[in-house]
LOGUVEX-424840 format. One record per residue (C-alpha): residue in one letter; x, z, y. Coordinates in steps of 0.05 Angstrom, whole numbers, padded with zeros to 5 digits, always signed. Example, Ala and Ser with C-alpha at 12.3 -4.5 7.8 and 13.67 -1.06 7.14 Angstrom:
# LOGUVEX-424840
A+00246+00156-00090;S+00273+00143-00021;
***
This chain:
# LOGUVEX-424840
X+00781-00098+01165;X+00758-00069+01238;X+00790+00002+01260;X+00779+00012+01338;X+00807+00065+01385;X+00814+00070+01453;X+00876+00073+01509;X+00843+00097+01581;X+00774+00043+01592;X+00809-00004+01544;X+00773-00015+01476;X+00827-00042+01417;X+00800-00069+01351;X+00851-00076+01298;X+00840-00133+01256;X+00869-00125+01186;X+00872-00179+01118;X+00828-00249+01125;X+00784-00261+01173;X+00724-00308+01158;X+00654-00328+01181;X+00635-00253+01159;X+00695-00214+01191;X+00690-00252+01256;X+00609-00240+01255;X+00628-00168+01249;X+00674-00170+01301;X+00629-00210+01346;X+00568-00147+01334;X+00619-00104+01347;X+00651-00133+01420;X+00579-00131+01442;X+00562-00057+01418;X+00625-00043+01458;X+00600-00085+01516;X+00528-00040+01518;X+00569+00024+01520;X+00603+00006+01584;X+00662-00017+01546;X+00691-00081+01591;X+00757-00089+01572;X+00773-00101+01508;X+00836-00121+01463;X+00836-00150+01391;X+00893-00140+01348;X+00913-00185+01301;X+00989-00156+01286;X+00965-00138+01212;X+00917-00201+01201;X+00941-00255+01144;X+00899-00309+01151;X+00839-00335+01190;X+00800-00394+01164;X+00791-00452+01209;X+00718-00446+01206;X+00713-00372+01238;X+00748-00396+01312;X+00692-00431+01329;X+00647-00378+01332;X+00700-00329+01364;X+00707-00378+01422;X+00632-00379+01432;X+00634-00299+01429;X+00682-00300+01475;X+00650-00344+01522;X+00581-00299+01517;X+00621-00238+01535;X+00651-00262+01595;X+00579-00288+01619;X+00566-00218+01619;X+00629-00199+01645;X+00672-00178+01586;X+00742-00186+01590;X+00776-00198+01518;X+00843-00206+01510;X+00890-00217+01434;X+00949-00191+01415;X+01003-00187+01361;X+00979-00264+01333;X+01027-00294+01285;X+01055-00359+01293;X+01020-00384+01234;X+00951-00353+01264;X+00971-00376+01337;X+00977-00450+01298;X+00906-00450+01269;X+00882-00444+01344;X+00920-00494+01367;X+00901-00540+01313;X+00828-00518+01336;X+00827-00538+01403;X+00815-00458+01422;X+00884-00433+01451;X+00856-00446+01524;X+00802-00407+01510;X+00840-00333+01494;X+00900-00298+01522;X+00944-00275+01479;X+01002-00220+01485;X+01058-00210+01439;X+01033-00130+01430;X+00974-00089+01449;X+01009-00052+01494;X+01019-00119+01539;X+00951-00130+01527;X+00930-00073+01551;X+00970-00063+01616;X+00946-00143+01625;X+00876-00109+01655;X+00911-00069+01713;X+00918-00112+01780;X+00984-00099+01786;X+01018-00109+01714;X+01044-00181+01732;X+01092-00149+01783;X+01119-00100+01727;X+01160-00154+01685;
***
């Protein structure tokens, strides 16, 4: 359900299967282990996830919102249009940016990436 590596200071947690209350509790521990080990930037993955139950955005929009109080920077990538739907439907789209891949993702954290595209 939660693999992580790292590209350069960029942490990447790949989300796999169906993400509920549980998963997205997991994830949230894991963002802010991340965040105590220096780890600001951070990218989750969703290319390989199925399904994420309405219920479980809520509390990834307030995790989000606690990281960036304590300045993480979070970023999605790889959503499918059915997942990318559900957060619509909830209200939470405004609240994450989402790339197409991780690699996007990724360069999104250097000053300069807007000028490469």
């Amino acid at each position: 359900m939660l693999d992580m590596q790292t590209y350069e200071d960029v942490a990447i947690l790949d989300l796999k299967g169906e993400i509920g209350p549980h998963e997205v509790e997991r994830v949230g521990r894991a963002l802010f282990s991340l965040l105590r080990k220096r780890h600001t930037k951070m990218v989750l993955n969703f290319h390989q996830v199925d399904h994420i139950h309405y219920p479980s955005i809520r509390p990834l929009v307030e995790t989000i919102s606690k990281l960036k109080r304590y300045h993480g920077d979070l970023k999605f990538a790889g959503m499918n249009d059915y997942t990318q739907s559900i957060f619509r439907f909830m209200g939470a789209e405004e609240f994450v940016e989402n790339f197409e891949t991780v690699p996007q993702a990724v360069l999104s954290f250097r000053s300069d990436w807007r000028t490469w595209h």
